[in-house]
NUDREN-534810 format. One line per 4 residues: their letters; for each residue y, z, x of N, C-alpha, C, O. Coordinates in pm, whole numbers. Atoms other than C-alpha are relative to their C-alpha. Layout:
N
A = Y,Z,X,Y,Z,X,Y,Z,X,Y,Z,X; ...
% end
This chain:
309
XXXX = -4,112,-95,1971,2120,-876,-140,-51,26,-237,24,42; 143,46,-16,1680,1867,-830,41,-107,75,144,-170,52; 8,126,-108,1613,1605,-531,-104,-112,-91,-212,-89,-144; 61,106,39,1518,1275,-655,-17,-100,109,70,-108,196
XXXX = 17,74,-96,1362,1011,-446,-107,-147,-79,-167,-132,-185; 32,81,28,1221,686,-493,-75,-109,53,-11,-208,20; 68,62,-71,943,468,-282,-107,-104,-111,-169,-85,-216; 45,122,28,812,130,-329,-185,7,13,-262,94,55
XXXX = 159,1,-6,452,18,-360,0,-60,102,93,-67,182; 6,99,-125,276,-221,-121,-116,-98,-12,-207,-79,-93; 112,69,1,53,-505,-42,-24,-33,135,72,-56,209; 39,25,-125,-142,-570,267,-29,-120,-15,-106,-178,-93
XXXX = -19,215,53,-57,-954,311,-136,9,110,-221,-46,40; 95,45,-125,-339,-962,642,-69,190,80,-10,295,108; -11,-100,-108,-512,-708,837,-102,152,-73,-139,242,3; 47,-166,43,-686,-387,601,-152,-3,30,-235,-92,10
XXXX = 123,-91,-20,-970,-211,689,-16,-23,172,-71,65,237; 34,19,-114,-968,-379,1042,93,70,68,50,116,174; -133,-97,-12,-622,-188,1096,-44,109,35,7,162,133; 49,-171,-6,-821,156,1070,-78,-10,136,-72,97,196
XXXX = 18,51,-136,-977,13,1398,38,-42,131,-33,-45,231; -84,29,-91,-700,-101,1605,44,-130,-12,94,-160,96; -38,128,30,-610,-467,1471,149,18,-55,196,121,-104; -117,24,83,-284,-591,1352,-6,-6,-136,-82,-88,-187
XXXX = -24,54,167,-190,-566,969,111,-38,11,179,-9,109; -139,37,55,116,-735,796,14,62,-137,-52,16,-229; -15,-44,150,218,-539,493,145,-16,-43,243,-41,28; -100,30,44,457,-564,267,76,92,-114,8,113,-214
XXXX = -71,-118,113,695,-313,41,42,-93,-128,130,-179,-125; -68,119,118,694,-479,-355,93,132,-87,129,247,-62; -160,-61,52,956,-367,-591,-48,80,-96,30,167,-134; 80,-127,113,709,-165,-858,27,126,93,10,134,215
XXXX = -62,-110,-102,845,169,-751,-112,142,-113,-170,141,-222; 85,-118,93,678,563,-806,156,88,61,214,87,169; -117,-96,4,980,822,-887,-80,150,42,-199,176,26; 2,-146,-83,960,1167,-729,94,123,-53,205,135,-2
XXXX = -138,-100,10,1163,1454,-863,-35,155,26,-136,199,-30; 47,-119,-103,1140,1795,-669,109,126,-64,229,96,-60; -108,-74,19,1326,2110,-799,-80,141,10,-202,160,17; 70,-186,-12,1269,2518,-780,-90,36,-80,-66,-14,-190
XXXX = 68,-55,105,1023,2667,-966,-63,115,28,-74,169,139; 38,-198,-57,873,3024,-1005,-167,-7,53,-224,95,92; 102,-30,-38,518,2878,-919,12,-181,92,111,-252,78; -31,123,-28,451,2538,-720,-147,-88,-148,-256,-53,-194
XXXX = 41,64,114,350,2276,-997,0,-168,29,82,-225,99; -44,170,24,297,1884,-1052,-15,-57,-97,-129,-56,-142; 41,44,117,350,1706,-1344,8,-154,41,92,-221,101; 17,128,-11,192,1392,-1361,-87,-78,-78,-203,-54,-45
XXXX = 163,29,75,-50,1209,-1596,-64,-74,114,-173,-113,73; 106,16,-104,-204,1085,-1267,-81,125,0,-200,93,9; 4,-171,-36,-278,1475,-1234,-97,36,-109,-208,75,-71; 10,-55,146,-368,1560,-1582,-88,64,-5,-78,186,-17
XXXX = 84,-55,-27,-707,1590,-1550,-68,145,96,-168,215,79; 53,-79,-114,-747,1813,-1262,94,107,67,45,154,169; -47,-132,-12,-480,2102,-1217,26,-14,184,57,-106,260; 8,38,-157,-493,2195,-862,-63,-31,77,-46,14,190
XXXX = 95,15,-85,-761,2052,-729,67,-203,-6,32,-290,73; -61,168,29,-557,1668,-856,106,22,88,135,-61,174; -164,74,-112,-206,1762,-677,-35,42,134,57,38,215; 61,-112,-132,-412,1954,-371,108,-134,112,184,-94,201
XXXX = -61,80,-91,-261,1613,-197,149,7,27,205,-2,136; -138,-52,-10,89,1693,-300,44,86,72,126,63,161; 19,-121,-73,50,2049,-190,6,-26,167,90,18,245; -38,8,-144,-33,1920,154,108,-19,46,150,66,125
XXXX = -126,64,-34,275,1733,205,91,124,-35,157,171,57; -146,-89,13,522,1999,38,-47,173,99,38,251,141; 57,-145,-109,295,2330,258,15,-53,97,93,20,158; -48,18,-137,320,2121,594,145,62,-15,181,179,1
XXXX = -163,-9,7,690,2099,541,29,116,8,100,149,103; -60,-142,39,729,2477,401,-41,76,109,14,178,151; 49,-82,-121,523,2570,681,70,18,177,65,102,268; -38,81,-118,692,2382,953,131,36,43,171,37,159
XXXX = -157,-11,33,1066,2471,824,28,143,-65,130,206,-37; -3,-133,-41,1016,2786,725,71,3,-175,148,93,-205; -54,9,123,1102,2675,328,-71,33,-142,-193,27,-157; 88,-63,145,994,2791,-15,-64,-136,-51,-13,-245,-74
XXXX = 100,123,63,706,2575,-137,-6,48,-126,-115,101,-105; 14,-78,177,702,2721,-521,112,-125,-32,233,-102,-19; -113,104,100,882,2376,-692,-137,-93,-60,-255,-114,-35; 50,65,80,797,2183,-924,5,-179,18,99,-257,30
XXXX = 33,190,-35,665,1801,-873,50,-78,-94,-56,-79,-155; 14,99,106,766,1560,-1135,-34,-132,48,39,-168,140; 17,134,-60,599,1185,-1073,-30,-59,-104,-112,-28,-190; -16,115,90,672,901,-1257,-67,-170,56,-51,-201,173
XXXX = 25,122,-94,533,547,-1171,-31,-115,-58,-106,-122,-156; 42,130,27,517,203,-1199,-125,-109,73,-144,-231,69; 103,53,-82,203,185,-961,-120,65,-30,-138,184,-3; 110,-78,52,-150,222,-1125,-74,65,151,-60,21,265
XXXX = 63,-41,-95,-353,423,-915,-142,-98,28,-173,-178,-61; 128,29,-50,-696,303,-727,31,-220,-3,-51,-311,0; -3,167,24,-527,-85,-758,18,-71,128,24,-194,122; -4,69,-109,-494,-152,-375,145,-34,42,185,-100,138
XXXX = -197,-12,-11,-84,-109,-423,33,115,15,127,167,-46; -148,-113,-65,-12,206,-215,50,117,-92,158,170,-67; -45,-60,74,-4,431,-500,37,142,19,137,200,-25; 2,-94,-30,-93,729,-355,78,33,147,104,150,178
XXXX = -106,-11,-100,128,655,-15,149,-7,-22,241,36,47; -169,18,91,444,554,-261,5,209,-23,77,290,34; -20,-172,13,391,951,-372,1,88,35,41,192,-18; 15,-100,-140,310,1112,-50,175,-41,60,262,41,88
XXXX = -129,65,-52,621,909,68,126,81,-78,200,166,-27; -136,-47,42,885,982,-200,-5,138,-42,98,176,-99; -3,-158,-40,777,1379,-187,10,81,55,43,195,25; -72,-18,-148,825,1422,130,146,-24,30,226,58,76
XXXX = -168,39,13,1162,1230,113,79,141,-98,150,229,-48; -46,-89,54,1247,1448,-199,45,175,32,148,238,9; 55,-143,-19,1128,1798,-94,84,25,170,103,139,214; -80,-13,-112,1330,1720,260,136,39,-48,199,134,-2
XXXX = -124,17,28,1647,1636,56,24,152,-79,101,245,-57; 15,-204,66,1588,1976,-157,46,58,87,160,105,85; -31,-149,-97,1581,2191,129,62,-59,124,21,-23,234; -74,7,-119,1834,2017,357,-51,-11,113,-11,38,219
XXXX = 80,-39,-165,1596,1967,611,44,-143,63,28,-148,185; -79,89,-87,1770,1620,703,-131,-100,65,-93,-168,160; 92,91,-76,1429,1414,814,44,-135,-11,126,-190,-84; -53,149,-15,1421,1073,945,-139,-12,-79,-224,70,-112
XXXX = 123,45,-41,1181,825,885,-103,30,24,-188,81,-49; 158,-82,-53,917,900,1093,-72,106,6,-190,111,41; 69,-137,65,870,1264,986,-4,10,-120,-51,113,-167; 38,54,167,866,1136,627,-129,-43,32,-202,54,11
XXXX = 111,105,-43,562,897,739,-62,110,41,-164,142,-20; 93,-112,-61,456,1206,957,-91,117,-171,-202,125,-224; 81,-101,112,392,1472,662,-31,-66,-145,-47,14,-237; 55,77,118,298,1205,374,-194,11,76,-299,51,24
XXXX = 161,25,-71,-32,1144,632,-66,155,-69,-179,147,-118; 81,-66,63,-106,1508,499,-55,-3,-100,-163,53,-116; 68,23,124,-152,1398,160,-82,-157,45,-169,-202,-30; 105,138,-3,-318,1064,277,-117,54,47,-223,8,6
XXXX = 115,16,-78,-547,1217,503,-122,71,-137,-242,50,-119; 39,-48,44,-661,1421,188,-89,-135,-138,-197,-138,-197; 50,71,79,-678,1125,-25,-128,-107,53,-240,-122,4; 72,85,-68,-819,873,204,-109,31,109,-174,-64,152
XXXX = 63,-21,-102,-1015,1042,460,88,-48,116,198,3,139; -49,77,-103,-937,800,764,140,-102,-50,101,-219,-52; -82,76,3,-614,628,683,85,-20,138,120,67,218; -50,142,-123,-460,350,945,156,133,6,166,225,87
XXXX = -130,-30,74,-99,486,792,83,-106,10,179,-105,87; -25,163,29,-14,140,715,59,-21,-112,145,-109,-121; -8,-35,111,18,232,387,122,56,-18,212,-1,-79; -156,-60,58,311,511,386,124,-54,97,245,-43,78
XXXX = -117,46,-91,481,348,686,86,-164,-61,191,-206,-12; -30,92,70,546,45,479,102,79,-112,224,65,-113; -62,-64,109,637,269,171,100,71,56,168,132,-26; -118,-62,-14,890,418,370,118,-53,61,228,2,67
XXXX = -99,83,-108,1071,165,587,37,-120,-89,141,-181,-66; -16,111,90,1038,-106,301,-33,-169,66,-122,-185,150; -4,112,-46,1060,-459,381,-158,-76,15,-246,-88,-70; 171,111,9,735,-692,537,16,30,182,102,-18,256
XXXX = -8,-36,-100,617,-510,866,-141,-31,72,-244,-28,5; 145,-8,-89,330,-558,1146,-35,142,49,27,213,128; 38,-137,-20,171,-260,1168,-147,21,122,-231,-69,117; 103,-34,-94,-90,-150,1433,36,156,95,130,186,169
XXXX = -30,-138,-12,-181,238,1484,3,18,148,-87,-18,224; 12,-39,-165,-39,377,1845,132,-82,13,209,-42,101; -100,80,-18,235,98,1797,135,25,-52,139,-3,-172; -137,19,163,615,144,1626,-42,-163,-85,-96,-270,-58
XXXX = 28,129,81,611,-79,1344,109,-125,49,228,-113,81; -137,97,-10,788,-403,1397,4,-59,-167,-85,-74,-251; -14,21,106,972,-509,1124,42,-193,27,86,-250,126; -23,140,18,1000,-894,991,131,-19,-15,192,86,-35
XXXX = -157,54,24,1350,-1059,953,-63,-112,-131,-180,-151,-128; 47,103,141,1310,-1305,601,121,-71,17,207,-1,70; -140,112,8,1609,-1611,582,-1,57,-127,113,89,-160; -24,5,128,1542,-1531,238,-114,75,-57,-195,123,22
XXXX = 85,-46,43,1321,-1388,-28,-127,-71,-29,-143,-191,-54; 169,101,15,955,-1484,-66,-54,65,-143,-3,154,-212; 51,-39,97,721,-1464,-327,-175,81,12,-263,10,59; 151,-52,32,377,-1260,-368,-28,-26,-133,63,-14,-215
XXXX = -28,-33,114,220,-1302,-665,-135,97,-7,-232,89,69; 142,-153,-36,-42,-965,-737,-103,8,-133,-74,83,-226; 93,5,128,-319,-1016,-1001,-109,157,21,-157,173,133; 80,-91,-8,-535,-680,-1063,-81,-7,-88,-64,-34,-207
XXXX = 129,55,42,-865,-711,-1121,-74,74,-110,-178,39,-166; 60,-128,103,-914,-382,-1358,-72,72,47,-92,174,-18; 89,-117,-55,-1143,-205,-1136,29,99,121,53,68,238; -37,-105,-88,-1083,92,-969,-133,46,135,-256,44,132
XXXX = 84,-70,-120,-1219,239,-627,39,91,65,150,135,33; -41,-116,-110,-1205,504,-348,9,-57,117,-97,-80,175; 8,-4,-87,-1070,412,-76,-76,15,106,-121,-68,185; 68,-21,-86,-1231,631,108,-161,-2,39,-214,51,137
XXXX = 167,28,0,-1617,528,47,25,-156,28,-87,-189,67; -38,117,-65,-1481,146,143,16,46,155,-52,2,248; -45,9,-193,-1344,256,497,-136,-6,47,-178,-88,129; 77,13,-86,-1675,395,535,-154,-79,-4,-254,-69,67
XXXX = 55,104,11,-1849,124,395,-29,-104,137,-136,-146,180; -47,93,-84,-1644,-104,678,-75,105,186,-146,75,281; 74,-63,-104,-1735,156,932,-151,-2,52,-181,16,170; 138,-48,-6,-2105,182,900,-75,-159,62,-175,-179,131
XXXX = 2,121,-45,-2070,-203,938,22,-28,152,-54,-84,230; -44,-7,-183,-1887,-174,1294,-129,65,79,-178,20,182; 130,-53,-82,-2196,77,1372,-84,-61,40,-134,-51,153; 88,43,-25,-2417,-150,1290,-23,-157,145,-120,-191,212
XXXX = -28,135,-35,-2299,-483,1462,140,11,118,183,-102,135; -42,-87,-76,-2058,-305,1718,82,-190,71,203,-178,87; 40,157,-109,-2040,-715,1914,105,-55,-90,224,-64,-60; -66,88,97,-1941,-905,1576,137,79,-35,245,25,-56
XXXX = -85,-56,100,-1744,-641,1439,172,-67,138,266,-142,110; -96,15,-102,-1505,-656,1801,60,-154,-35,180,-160,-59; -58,110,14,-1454,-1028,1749,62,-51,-121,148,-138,-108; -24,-24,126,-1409,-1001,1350,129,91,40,216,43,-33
XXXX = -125,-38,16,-1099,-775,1443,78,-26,139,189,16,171; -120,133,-88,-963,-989,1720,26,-122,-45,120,-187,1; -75,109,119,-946,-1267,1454,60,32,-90,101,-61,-160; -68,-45,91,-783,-1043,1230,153,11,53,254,-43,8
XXXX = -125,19,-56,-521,-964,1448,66,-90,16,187,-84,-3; -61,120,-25,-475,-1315,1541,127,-96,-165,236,-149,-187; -85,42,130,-407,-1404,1174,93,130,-87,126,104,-203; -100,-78,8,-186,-1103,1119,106,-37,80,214,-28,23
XXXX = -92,20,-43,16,-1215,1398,72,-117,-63,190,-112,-96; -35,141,17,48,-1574,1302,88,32,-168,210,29,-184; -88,-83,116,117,-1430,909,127,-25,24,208,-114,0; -173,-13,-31,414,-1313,1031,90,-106,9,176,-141,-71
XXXX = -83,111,-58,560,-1572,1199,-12,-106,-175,91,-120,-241; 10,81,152,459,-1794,842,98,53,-86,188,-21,-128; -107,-26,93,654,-1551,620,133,16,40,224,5,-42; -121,-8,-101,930,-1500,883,34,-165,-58,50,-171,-180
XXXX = 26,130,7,945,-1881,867,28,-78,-95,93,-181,-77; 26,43,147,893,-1959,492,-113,-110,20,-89,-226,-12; 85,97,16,588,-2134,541,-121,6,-36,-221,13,36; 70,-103,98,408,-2031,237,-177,-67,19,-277,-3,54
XXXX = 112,41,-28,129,-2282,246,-80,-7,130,-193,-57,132; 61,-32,-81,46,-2209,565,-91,143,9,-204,162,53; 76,-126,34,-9,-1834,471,-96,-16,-72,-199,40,-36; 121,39,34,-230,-1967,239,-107,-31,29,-202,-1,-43
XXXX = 95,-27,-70,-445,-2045,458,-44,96,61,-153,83,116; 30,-61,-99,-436,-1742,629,-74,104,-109,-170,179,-93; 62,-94,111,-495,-1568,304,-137,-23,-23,-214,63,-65; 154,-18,95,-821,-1712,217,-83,14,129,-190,71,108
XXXX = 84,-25,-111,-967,-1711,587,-11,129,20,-119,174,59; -28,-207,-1,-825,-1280,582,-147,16,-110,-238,90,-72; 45,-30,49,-1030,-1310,285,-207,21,19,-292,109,5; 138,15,-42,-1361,-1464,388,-90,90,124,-212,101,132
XXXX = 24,-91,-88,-1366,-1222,696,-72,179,-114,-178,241,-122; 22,-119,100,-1354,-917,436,-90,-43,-131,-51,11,-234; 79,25,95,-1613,-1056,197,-107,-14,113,-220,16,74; 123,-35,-122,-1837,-1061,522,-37,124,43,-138,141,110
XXXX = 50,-139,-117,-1825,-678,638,-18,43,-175,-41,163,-164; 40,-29,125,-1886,-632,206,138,82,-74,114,182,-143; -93,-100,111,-1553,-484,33,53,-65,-98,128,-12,-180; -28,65,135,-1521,-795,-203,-132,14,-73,-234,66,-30
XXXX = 76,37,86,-1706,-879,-495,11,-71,-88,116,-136,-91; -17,104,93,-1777,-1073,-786,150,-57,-64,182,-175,-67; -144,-34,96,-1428,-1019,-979,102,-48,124,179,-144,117; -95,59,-77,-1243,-1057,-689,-4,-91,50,103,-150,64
XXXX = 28,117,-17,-1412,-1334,-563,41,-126,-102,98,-232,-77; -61,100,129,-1362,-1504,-921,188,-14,-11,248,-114,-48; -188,-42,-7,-945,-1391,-896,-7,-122,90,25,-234,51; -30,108,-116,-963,-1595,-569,19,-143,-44,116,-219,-37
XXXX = 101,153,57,-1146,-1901,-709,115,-45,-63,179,-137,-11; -31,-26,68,-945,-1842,-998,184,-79,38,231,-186,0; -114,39,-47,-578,-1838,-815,29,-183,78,123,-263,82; -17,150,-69,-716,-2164,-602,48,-126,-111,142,-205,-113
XXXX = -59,114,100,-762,-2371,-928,110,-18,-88,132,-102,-176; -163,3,123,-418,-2287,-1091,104,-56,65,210,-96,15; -107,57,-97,-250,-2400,-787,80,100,156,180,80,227; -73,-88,-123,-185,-2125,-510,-48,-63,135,-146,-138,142
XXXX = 41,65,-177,-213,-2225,-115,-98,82,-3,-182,15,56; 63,-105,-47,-426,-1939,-98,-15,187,-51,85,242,-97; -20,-90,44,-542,-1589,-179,-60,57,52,-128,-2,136; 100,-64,-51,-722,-1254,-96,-3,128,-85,66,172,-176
XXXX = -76,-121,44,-754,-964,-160,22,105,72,-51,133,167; -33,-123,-58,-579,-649,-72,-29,137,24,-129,186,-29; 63,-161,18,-600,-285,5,-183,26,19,-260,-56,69; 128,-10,-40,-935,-162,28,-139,-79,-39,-246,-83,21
XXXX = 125,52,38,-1151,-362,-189,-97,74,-123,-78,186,-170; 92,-25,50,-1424,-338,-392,68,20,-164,14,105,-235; -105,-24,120,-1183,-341,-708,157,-57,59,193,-142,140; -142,0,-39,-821,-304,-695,96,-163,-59,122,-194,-176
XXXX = -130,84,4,-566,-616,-651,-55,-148,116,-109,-141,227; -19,125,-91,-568,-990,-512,141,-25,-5,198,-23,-114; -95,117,-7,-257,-1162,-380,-22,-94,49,-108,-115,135; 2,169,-57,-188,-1518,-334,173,-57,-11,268,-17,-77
XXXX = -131,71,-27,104,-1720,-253,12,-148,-53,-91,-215,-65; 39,143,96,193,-2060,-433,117,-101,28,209,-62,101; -149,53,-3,465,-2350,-458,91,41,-28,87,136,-106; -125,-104,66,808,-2252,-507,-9,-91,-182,-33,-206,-219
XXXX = 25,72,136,808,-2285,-896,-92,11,-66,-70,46,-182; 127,-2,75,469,-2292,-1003,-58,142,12,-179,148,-8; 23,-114,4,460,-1903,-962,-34,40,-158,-124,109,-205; 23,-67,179,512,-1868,-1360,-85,-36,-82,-116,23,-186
XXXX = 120,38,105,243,-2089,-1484,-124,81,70,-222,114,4; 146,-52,-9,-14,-1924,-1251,-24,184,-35,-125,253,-46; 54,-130,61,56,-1580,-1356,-5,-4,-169,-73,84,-222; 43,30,150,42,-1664,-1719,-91,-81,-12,-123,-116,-126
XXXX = 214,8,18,-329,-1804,-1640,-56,104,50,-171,103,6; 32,-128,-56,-407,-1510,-1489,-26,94,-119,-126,143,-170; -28,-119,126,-280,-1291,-1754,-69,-41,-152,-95,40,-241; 28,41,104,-397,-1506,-2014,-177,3,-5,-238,-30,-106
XXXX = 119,-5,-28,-751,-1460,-1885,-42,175,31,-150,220,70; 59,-175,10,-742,-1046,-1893,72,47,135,95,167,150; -36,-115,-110,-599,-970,-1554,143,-10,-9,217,-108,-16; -184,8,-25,-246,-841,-1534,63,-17,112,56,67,201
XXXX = -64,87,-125,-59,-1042,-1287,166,6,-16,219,-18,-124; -113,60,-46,298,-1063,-1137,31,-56,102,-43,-92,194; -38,74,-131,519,-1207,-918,93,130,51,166,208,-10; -75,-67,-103,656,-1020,-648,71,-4,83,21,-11,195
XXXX = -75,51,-132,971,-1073,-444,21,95,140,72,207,142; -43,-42,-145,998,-989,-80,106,-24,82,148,-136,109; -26,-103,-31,1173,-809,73,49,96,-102,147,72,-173; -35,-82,45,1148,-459,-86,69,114,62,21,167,163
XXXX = -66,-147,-46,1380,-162,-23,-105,137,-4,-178,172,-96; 42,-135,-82,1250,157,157,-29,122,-91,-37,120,-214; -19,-111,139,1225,507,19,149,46,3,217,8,99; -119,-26,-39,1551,658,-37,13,132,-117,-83,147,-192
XXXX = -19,-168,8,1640,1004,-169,154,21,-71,234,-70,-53; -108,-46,51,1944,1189,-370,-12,113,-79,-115,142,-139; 45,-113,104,2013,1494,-555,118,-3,-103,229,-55,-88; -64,20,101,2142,1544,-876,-16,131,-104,-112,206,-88
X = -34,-149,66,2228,1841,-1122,-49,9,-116,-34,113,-182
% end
């Protein structure tokens, strides 16, 4: 018998790094999913070519998540990991909260332990806190509830209502980063400027709130604006750069309302939002220029869990 589980990626439409501070984000669950499969084994193990390299010092994040649990519940931690995925790592899409997420889900459904929600979200943070240092948890609370949510830490999430489905579209830029040398990139920034930084994430919030109400709404070109002003804020405290700056540029002249980029920066992933329609010519300039780009519909489904023989 093996528990299988299944959690979505994500994109932070408004709101990252200022989030880890106390601002509003809007994120969003896309439909590139990372598989999870959890079963007995005589030692605990993870197979993953994320992993490959590094034995146990690569799944040490896994480990957290399935030792809280074993610790907590009183359950045999000796199983074996299997992770599959359709979410590159270090791209600013949640990769490592999609896998904290659907291992936790899995490794519950294994051992009958019956969790909701929010103690899914609860023991994924062990493998985030390992990956990320300081994470918001913006990240697995998205990957586990699905959909397009306002997030702000101390708060329940509220979730968006959609009339219908929207579009993201997610260009990645090829360069990878750490998270956690960005946060404290953004941090060292707040140290310095303590004044600006306060008003820099009371305009963040503002356009996280408003966000919402835009994609709630369908009023894509309005997000567009909100996208490239999110953006110009976060190319001020330093977690863009050239490449992503060019993506931006890049998305403006093909025809999008707007773009930014997501997740932590300094690499990773831009989204932008566009006319209805003209989604397919701008990711085939995108793509046709080296970066691999899709389109992404919103609202994505949650994590969700099953076992099988």
């Amino acid at each position: 018998m093996k528990a299988v589980s299944e959690a979505p990626s994500k994109a932070i439409i408004t709101g990252e790094h200022f989030v880890v501070h106390g601002a509003w984000a809007l994120a969003a669950a896309l439909p590139r999913r990372v598989r999870v499969e959890v079963e007995p084994s005589a030692k605990f193990q993870v197979v993953s070519s994320r992993f490959a390299d590094a034995g146990p010092r690569g799944s040490a994040p896994v480990y957290a998540v399935v030792g809280a649990m074993a610790r907590d519940f009183s359950a045999n931690p000796t199983v074996r990991v299997r992770i599959s995925s359709e979410v590159p790592g270090g791209a600013g899409l949640g990769s490592s909260a999609s896998i904290m997420v659907a291992t936790a889900s899995a490794f519950s459904r294994l051992c009958g332990l019956g969790l909701g929600i929010e103690e899914v979200i609860r023991y994924s943070m062990a493998g985030e806190l390992q990956v990320h240092g300081k994470p918001s948890g913006v990240d697995p609370t998205v990957c586990a509830y699905g959909g397009v949510l306002l997030f702000r830490p101390g708060s329940p999430p509220n979730k968006i209502t959609l009339g219908s489905p929207r579009s993201l579209i997610v260009s990645q830029s090829g360069l990878t980063r750490k998270t956690r040398g960005q946060i404290g990139r953004v941090s060292r920034e707040r140290a310095r400027y303590p004044r600006l930084f306060s008003m820099l994430a009371d305009g963040v919030s503002g356009l996280s709130l408003s966000a919402a109400e835009m994609v709630r709404d369908g009023d894509m070109k309005g997000l567009g604006g909100v996208l490239t002003a999110n953006h110009a804020i976060l190319r001020s405290v330093g977690v863009s750069n050239e490449t992503l700056d060019s993506i931006v540029e890049l998305l403006g002249s093909l025809g999008s309302y707007g773009a930014k980029l997501t997740g932590a920066g300094g690499g990773g992933s831009v989204i932008a939002v566009a006319p209805e329609g003209k989604e397919k010519s701008i990711v085939s300039g995108l793509s046709a220029r080296g970066f691999e780009t899709f389109n992404a519909k919103i609202p994505a489904e949650g994590v969700k869990s099953w076992l099988e023989r």
